[in-house]
N, CA, C and O atoms as a GROMACS GRO file, in nm:
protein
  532
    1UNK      N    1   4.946  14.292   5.438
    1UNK     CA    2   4.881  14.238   5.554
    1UNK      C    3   4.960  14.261   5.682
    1UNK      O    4   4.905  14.284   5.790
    2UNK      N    5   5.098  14.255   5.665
    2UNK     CA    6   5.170  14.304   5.783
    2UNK      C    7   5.135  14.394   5.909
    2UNK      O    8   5.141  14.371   6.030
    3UNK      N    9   5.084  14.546   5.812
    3UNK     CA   10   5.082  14.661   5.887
    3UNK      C   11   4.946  14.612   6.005
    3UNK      O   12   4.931  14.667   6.114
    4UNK      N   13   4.882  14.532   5.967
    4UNK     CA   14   4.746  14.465   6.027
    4UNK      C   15   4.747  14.326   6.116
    4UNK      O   16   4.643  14.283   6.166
    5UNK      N   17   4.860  14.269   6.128
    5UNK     CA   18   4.899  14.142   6.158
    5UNK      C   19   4.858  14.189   6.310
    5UNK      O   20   4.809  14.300   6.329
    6UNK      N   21   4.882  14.086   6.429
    6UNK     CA   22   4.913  14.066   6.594
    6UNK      C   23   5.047  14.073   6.583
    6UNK      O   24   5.122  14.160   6.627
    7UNK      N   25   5.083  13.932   6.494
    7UNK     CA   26   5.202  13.883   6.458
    7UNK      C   27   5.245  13.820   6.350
    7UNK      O   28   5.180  13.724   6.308
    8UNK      N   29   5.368  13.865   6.281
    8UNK     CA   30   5.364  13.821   6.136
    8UNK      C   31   5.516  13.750   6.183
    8UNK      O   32   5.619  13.800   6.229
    9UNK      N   33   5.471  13.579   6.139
    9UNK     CA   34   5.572  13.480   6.150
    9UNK      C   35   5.572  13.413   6.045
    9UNK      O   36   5.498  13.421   5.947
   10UNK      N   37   5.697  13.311   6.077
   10UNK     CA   38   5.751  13.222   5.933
   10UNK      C   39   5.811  13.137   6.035
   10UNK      O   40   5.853  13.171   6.146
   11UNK      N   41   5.809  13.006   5.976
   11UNK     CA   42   5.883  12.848   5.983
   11UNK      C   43   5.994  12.849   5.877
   11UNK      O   44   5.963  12.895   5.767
   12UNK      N   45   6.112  12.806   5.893
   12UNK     CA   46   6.201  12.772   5.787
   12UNK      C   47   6.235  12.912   5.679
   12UNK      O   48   6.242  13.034   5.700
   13UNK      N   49   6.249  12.833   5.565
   13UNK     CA   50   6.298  12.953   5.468
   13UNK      C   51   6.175  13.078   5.463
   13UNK      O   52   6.190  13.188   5.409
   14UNK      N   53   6.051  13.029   5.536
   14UNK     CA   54   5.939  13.099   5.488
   14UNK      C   55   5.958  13.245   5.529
   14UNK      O   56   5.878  13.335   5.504
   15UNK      N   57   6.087  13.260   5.602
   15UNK     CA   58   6.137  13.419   5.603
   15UNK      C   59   6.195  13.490   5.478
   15UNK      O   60   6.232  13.607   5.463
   16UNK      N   61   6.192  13.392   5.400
   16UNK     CA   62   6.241  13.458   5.277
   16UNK      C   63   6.168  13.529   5.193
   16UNK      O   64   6.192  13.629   5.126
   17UNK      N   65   6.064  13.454   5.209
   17UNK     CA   66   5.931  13.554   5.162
   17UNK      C   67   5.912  13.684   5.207
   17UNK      O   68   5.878  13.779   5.137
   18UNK      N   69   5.947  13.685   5.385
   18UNK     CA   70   5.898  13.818   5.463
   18UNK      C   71   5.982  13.904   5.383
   18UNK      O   72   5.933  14.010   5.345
   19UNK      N   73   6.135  13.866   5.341
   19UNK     CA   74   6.186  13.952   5.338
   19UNK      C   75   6.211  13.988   5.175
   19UNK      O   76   6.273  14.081   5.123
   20UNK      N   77   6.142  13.884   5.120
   20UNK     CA   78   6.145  13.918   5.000
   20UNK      C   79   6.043  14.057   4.952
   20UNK      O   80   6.045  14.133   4.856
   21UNK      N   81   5.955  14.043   5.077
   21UNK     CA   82   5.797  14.172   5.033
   21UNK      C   83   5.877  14.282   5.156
   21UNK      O   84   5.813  14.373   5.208
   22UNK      N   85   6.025  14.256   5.188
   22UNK     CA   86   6.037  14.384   5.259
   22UNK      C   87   6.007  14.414   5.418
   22UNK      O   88   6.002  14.533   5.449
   23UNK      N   89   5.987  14.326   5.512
   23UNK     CA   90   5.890  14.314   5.602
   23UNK      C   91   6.035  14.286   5.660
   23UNK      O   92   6.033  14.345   5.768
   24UNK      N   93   6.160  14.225   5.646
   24UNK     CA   94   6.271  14.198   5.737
   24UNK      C   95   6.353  14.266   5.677
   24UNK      O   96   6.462  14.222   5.712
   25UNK      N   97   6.376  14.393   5.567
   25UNK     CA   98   6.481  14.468   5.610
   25UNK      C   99   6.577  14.532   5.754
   25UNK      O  100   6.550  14.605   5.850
   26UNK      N  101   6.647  14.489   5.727
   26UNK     CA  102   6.765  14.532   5.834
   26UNK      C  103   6.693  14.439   5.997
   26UNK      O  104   6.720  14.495   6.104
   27UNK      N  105   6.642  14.360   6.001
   27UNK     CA  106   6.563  14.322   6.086
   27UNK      C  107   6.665  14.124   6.124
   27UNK      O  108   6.684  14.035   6.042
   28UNK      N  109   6.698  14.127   6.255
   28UNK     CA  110   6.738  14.030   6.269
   28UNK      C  111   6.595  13.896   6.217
   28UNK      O  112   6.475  13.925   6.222
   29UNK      N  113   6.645  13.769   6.176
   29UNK     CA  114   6.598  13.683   6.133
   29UNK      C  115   6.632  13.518   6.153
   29UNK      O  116   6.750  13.484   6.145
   30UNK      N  117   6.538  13.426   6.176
   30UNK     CA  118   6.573  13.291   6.196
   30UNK      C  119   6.525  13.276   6.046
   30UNK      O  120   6.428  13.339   6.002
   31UNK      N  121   6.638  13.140   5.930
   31UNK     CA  122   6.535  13.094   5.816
   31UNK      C  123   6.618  12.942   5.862
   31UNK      O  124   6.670  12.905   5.968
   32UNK      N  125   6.605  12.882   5.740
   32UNK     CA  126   6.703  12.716   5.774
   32UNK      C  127   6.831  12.774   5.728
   32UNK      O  128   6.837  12.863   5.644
   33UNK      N  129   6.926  12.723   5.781
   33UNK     CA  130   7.094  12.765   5.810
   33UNK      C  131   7.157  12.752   5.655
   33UNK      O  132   7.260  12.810   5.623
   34UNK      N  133   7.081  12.668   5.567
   34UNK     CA  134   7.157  12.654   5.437
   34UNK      C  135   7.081  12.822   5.356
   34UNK      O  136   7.132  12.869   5.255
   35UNK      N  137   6.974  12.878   5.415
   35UNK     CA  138   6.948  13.004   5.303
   35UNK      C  139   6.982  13.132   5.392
   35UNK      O  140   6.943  13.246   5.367
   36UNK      N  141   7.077  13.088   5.520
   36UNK     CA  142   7.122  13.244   5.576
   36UNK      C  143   7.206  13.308   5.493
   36UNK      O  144   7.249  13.414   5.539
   37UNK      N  145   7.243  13.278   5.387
   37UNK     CA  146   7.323  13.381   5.247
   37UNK      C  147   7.211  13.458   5.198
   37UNK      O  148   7.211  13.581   5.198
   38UNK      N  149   7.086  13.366   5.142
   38UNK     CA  150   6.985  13.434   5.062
   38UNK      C  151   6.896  13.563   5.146
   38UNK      O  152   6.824  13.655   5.107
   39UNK      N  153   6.944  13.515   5.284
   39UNK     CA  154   6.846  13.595   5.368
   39UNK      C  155   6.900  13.706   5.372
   39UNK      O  156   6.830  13.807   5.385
   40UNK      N  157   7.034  13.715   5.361
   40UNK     CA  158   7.095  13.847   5.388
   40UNK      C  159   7.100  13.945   5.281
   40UNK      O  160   7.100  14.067   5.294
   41UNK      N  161   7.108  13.853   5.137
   41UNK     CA  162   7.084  13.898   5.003
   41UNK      C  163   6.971  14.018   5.035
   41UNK      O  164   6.972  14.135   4.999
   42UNK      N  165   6.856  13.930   5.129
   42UNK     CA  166   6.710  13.985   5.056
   42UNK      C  167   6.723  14.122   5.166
   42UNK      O  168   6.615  14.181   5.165
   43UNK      N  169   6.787  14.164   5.224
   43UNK     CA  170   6.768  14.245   5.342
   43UNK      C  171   6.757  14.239   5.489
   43UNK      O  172   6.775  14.338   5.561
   44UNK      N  173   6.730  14.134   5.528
   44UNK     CA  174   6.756  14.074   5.678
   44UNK      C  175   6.909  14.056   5.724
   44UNK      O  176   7.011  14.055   5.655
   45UNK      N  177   6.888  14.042   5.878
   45UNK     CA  178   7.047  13.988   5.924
   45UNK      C  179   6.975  13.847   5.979
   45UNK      O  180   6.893  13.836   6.070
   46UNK      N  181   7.025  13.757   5.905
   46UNK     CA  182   7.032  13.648   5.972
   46UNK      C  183   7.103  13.587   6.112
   46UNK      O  184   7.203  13.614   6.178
   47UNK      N  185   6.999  13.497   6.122
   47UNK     CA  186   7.052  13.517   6.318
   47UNK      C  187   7.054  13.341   6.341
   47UNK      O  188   6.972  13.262   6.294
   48UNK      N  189   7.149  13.315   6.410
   48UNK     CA  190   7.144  13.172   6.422
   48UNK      C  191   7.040  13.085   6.560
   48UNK      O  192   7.028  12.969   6.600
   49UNK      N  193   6.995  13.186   6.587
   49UNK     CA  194   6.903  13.122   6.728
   49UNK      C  195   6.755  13.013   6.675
   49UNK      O  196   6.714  13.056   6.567
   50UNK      N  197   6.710  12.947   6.701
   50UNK     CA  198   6.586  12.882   6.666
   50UNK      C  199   6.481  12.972   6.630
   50UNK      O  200   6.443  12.977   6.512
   51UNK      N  201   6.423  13.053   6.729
   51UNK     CA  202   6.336  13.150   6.704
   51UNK      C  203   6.418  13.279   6.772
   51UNK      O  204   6.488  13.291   6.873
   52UNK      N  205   6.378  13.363   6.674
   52UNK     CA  206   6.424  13.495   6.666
   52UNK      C  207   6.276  13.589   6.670
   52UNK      O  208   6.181  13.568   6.594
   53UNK      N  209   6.282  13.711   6.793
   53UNK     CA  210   6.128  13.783   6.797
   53UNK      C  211   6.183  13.912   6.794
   53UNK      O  212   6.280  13.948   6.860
   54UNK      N  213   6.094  14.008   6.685
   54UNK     CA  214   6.144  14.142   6.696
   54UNK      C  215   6.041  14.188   6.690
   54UNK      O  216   5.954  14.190   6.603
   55UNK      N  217   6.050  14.232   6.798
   55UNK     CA  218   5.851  14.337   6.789
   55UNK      C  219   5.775  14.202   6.767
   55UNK      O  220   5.803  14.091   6.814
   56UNK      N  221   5.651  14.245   6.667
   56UNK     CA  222   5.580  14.176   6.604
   56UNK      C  223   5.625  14.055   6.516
   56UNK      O  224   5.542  13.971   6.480
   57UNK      N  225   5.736  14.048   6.487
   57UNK     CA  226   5.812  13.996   6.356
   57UNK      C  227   5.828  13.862   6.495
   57UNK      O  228   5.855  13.892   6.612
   58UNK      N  229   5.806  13.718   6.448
   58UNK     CA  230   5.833  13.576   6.488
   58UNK      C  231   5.917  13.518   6.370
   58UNK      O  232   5.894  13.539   6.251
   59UNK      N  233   6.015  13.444   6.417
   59UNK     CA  234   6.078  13.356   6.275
   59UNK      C  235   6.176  13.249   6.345
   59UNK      O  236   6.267  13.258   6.427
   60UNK      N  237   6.138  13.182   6.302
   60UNK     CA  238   6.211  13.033   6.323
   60UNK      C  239   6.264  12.939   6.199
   60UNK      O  240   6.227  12.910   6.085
   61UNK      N  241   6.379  12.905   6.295
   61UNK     CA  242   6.481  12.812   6.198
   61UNK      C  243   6.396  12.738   6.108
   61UNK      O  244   6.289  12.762   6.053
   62UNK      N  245   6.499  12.614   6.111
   62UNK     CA  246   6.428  12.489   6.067
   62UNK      C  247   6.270  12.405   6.076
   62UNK      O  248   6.211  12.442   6.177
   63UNK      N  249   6.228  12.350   6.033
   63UNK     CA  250   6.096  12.318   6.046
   63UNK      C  251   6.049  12.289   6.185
   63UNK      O  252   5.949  12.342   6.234
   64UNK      N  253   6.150  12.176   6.266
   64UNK     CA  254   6.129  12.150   6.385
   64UNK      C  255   6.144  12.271   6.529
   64UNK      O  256   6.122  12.257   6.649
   65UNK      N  257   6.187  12.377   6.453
   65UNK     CA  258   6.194  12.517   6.528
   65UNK      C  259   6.052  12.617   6.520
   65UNK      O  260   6.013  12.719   6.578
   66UNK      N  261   6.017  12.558   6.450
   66UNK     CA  262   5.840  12.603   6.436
   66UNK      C  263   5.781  12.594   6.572
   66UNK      O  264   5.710  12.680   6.622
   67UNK      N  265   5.826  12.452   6.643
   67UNK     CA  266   5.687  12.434   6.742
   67UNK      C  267   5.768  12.502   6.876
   67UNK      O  268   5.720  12.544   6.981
   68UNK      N  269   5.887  12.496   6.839
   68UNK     CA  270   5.923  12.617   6.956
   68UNK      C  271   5.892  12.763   6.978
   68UNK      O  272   5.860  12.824   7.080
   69UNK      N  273   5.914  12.810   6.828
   69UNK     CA  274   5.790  12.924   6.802
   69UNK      C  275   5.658  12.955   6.858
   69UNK      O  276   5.627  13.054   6.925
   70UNK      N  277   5.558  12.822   6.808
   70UNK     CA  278   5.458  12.791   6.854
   70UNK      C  279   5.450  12.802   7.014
   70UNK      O  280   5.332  12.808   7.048
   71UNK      N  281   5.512  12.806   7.091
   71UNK     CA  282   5.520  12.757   7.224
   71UNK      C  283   5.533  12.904   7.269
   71UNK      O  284   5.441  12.974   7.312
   72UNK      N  285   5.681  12.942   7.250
   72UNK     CA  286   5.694  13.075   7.269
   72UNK      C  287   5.587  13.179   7.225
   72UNK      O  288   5.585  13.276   7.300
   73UNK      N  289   5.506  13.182   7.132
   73UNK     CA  290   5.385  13.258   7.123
   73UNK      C  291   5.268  13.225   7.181
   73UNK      O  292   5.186  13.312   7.209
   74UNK      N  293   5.248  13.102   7.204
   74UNK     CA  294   5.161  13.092   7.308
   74UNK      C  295   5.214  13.121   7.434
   74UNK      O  296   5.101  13.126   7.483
   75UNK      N  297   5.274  13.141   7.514
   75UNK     CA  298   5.358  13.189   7.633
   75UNK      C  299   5.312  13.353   7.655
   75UNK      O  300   5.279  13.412   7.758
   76UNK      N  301   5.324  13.397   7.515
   76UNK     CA  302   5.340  13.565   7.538
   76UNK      C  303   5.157  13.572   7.514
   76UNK      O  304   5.101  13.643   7.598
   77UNK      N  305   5.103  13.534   7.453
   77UNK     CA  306   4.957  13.553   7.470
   77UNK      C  307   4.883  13.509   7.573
   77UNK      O  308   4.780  13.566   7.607
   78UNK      N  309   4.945  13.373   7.650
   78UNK     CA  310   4.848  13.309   7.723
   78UNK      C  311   4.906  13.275   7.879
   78UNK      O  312   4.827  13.245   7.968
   79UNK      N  313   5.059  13.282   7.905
   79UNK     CA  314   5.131  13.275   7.980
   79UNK      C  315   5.219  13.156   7.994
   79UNK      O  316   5.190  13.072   7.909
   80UNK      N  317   5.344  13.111   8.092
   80UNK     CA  318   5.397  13.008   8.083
   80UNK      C  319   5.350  12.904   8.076
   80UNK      O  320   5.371  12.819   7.990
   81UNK      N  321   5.248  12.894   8.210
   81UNK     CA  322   5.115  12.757   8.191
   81UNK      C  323   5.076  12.721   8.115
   81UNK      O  324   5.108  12.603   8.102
   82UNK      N  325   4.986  12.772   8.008
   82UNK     CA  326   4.933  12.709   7.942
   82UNK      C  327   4.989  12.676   7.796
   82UNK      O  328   4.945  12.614   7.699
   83UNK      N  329   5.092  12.736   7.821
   83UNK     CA  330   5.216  12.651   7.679
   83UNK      C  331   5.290  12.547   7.739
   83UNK      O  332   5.322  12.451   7.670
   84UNK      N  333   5.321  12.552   7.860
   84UNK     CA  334   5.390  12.455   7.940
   84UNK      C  335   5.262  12.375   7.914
   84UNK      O  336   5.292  12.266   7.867
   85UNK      N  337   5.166  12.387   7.924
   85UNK     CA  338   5.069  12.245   7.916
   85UNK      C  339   5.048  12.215   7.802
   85UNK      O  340   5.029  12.093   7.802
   86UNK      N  341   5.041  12.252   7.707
   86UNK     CA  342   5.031  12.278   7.524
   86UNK      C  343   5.161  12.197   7.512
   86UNK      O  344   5.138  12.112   7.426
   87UNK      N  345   5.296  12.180   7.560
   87UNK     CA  346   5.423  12.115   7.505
   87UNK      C  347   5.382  11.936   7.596
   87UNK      O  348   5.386  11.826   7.543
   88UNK      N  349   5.344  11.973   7.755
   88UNK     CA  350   5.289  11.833   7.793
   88UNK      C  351   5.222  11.764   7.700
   88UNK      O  352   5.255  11.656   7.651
   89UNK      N  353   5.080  11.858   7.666
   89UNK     CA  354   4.993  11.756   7.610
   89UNK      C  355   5.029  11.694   7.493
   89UNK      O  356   4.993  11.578   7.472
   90UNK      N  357   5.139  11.794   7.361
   90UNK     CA  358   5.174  11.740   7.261
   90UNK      C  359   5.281  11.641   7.250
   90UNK      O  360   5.327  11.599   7.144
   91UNK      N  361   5.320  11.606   7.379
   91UNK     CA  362   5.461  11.522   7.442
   91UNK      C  363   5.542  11.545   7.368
   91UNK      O  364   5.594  11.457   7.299
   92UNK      N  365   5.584  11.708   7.361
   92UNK     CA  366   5.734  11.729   7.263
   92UNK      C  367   5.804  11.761   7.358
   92UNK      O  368   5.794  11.868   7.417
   93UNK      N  369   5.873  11.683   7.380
   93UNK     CA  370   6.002  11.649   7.446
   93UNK      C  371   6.154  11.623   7.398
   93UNK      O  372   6.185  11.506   7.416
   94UNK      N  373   6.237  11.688   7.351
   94UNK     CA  374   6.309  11.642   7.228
   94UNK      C  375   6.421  11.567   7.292
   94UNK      O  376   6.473  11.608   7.395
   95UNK      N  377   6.457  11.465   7.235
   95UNK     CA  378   6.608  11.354   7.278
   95UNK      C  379   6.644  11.347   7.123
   95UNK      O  380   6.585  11.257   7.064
   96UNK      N  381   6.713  11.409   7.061
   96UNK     CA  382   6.750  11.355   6.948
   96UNK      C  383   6.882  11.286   6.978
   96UNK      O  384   6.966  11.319   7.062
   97UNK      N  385   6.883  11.180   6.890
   97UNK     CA  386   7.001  11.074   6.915
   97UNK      C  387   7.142  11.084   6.865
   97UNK      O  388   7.228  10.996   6.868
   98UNK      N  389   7.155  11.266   6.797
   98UNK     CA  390   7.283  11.301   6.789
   98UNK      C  391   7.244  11.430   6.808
   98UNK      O  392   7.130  11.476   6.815
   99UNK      N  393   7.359  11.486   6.818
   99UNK     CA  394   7.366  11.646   6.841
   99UNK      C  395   7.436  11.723   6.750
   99UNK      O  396   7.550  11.768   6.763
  100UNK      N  397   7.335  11.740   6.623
  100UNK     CA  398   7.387  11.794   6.494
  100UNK      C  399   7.291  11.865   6.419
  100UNK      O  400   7.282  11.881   6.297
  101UNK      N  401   7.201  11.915   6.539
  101UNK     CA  402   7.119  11.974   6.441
  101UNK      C  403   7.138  12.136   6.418
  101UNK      O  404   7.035  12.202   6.427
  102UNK      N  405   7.250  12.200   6.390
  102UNK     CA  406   7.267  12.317   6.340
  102UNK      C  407   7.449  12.303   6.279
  102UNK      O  408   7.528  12.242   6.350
  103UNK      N  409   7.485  12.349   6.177
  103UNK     CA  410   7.603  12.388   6.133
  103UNK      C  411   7.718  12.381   6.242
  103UNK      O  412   7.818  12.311   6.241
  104UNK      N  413   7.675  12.476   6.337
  104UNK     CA  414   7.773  12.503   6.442
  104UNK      C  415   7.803  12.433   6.519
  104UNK      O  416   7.884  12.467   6.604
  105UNK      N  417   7.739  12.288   6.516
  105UNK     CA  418   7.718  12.180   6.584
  105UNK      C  419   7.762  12.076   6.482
  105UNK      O  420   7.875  12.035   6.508
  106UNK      N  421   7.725  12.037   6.405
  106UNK     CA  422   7.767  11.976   6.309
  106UNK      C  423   7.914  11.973   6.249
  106UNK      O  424   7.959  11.860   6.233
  107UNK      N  425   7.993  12.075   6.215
  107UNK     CA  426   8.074  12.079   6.160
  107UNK      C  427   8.109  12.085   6.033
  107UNK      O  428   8.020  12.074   5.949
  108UNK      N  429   8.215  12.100   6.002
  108UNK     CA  430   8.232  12.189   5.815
  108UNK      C  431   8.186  12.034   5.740
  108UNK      O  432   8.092  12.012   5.663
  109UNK      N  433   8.276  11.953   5.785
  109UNK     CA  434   8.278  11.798   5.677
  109UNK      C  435   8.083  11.802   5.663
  109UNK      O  436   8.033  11.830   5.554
  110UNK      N  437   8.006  11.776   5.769
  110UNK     CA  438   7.882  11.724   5.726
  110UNK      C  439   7.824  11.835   5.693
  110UNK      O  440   7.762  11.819   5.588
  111UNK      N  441   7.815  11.951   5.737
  111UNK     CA  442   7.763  12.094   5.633
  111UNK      C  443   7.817  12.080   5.513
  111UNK      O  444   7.729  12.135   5.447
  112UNK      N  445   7.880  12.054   5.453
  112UNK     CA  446   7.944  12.083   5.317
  112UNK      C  447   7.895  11.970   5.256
  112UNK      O  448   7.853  11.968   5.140
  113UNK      N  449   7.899  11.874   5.333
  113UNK     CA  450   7.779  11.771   5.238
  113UNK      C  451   7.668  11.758   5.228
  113UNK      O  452   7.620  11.689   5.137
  114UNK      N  453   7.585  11.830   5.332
  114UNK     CA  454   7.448  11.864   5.279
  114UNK      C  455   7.394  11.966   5.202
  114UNK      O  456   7.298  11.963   5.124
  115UNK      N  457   7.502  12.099   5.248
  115UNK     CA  458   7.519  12.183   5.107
  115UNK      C  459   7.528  12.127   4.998
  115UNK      O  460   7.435  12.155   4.923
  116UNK      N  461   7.623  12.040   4.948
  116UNK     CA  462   7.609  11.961   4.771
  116UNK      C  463   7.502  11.915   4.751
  116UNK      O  464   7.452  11.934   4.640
  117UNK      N  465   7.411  11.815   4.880
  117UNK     CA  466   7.289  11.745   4.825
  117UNK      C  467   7.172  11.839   4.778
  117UNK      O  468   7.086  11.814   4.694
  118UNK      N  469   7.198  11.990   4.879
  118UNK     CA  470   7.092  12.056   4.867
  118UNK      C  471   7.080  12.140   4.720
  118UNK      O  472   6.989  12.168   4.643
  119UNK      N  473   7.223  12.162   4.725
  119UNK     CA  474   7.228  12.225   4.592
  119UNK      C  475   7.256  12.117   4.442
  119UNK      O  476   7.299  12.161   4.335
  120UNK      N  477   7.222  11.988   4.466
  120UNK     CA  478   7.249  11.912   4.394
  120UNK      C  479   7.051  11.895   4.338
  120UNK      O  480   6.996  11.898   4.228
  121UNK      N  481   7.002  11.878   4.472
  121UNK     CA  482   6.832  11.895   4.479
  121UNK      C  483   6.757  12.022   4.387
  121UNK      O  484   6.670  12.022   4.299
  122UNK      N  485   6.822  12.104   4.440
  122UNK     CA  486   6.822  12.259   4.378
  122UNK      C  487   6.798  12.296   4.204
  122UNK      O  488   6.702  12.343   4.145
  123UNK      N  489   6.926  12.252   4.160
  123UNK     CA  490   6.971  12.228   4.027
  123UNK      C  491   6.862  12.132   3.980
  123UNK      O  492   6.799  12.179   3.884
  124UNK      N  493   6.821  12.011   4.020
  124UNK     CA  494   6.714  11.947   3.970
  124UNK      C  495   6.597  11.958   3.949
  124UNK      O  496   6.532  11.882   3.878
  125UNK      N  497   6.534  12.095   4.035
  125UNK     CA  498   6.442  12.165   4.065
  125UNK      C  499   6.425  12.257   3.991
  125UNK      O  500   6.311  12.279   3.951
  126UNK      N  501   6.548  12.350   3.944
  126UNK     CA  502   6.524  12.426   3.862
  126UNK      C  503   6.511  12.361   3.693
  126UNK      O  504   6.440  12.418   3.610
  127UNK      N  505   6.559  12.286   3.671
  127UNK     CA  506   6.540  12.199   3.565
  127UNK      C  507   6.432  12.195   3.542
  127UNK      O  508   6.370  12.267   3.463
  128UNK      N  509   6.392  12.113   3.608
  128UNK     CA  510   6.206  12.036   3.572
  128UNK      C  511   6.146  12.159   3.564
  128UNK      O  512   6.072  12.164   3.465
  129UNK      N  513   6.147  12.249   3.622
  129UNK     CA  514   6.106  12.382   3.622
  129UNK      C  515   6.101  12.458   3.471
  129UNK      O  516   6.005  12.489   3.400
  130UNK      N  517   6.244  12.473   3.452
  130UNK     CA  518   6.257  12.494   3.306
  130UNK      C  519   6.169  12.419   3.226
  130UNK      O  520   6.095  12.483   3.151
  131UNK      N  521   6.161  12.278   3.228
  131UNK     CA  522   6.109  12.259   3.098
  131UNK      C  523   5.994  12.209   3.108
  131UNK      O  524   5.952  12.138   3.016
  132UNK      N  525   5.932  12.231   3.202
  132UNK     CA  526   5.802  12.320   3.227
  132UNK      C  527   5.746  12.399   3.120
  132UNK      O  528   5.658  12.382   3.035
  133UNK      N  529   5.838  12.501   3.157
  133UNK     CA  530   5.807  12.640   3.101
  133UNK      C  531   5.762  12.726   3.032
  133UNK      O  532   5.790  12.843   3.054
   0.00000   0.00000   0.00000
């Protein structure tokens, strides 16, 4: 579907997919900061910016980096206005009440502990999975 897209985007890890079907080889990439290993595995360069645009290719971080996406593509289709009015009307305005929302911001101590939970989540996931099976 790519070769046919406007624009072929992803929220979160959902770049892993792009690049799992090949679509982000060698191609800078936003996924969530805990699968920029897997991303690079799959053929992408992972990129630490919120949204990342290459050509056609849209990709954004974390979930809440979606509607910045969102914004920024409405911008390039429709102009500043009417995404500037699209962020009014949805009153996203962001104040978050700490300033930790990326690794590089955060620091090793609380990255390394959400790394264990995630990969603690992970392991539990693949389990139930297994015996599934």
């Amino acid at each position: 579907m790519h070769e046919h897209t406007t624009f072929t985007t992803s929220v979160c890890t959902g770049s892993l997919l792009l690049a799992a079907a090949g679509i982000l080889d060698g191609v800078d990439a936003a996924t969530h900061w805990a699968q920029r290993g897997l991303l690079a595995e799959l053929g992408a360069r992972p990129a630490s910016e919120r949204v990342v645009t290459r050509g056609k290719i849209v990709t954004a971080a974390g979930v809440s980096a979606g509607i910045d996406m969102a914004l920024a593509l409405v911008a390039r289709l429709h102009g500043d206005e009417v995404a500037k009015a699209i962020q009014l009307g949805i009153e996203y305005d962001p104040q978050p009440p700490f300033d930790c929302g990326s690794p590089e911001k955060a620091g090793p101590g609380l990255t390394a502990l959400l790394r264990a939970r995630i990969a603690e989540h992970d392991a539990a996931r693949s389990e139930v999975l297994t015996t599934r099976g």
